[in-house]
Structure formats: C-alpha cells, structure tokens
C-alpha positions as CSV (number, residue, x, y, z in Angstrom):
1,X,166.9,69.8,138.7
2,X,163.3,69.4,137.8
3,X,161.5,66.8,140.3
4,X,158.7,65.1,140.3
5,X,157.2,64.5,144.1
6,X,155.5,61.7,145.2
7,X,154.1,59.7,148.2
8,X,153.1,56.1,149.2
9,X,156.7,55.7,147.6
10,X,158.3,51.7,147.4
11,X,161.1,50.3,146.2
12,X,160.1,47.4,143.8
13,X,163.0,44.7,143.7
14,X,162.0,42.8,140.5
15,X,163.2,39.1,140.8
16,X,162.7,36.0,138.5
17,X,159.6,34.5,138.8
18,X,160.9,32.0,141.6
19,X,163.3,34.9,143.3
20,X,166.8,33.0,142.1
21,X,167.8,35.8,139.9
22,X,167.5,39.8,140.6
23,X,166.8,42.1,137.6
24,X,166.6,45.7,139.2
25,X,164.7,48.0,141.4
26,X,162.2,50.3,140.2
27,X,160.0,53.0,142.1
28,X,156.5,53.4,142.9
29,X,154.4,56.1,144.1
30,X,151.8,58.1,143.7
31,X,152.3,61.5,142.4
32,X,151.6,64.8,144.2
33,X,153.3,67.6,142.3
34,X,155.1,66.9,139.2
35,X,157.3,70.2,138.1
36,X,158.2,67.8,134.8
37,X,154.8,68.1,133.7
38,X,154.0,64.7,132.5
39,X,151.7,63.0,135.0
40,X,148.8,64.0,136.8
41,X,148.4,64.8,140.9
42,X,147.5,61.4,142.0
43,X,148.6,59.3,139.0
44,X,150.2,55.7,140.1
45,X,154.1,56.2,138.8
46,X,156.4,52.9,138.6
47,X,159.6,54.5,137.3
48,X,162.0,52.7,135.4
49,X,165.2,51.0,137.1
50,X,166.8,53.4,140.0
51,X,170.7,54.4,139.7
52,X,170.9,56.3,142.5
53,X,169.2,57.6,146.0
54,X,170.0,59.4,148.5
55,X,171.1,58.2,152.5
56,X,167.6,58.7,153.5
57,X,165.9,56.8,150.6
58,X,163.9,59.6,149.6
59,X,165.7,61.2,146.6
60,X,165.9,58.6,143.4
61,X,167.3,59.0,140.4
62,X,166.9,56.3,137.4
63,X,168.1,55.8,134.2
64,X,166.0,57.6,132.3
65,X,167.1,60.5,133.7
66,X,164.5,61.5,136.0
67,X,164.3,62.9,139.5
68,X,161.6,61.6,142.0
69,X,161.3,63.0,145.5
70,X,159.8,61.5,148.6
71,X,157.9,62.2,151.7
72,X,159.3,60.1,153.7
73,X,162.0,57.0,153.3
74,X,160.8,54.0,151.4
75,X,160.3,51.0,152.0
76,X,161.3,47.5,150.1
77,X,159.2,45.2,148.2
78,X,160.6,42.3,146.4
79,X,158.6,41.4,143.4
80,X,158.9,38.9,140.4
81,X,159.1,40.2,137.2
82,X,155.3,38.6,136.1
83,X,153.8,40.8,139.2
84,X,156.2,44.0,137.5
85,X,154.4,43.2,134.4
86,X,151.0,43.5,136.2
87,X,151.7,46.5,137.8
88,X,152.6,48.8,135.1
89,X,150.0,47.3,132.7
90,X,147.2,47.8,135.3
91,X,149.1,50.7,137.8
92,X,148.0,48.6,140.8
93,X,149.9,49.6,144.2
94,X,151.7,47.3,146.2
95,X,149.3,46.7,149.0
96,X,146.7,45.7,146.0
97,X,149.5,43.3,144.8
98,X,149.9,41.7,148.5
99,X,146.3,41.6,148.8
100,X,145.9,39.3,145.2
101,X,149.2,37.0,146.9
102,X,147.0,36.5,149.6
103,X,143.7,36.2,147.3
104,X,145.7,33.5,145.2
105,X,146.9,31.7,148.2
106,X,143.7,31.1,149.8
C-alpha cells in the first residue's frame, strides 16, 4: 500500500470547545517521504479522522483512505475543535499550540 512517512507524529483528540463531547482523532506530522506524491518533504500534515492503527501507534489509517507511517509511537493531544480549526488553517504543530495556551493564559 502506498505510504506516506512522517515524523514528530501526534494523535489530535478533537473535543468540544469545553471537552464535554469527543468528535474524533486526527493525525499530525511532518512529512519525510511521501510515496503518494501529494505533499512536500517537510510539509505539516493533519490527516483527516483515524480508523485504524497499529499496536505500536505508528501505522494509521483514516477515512480517506490513506496510509501514514511513523518513526516512532505517538503520542496524545486532546484538542478542541476551535484549536483543530487553527491548526489546519495555519498548519501550526502542537508544541506551537501549547505554547499560544500558555501565551493566552498569562
């Protein structure tokens, strides 16, 4: 199956904007070899909702179909859907979105 690889790879768990209700998990990551040929060695990939993985959490598959491949197992980041929103309009990663949380905190 054609794969696209990536690394820096997180599981975004996209909530309501006050956490009550979950939506669906999506992936991010930025890509490092893409055998599909759509994206770019380095582009910033949020992939649309996850249907399956493997034991490790490195091998997703999502409902459009697509493979994505890991470096290593992922890790979780709970998310609501406005932040969702920002990330794929602007492609920011998660440590930039934990870094505005802590900006708009202070």
């Amino acid at each position: 199956m054609i794969t696209t690889h990536i690394k820096n790879g997180m599981i975004l768990e996209v909530y309501n904007n006050d956490y009550t209700e979950y939506f669906d998990a999506v992936l991010y990551g930025e890509v490092t070899n893409d055998e599909t040929l759509r994206f770019d060695v380095g582009f910033r990939l949020i992939s649309s909702p996850i249907t399956e993985t493997n034991e490790n959490i490195t091998v997703f598959y999502t409902k459009s179909h697509s493979r994505y491949e890991l470096d290593n197992s992922a890790d979780t980041l709970k998310i609501t859907a406005h932040e969702w929103l920002l990330m794929r309009e602007q492609l920011i990663s998660p440590d930039e979105l934990i870094a505005l949380r802590i900006i708009n905190l202070g």
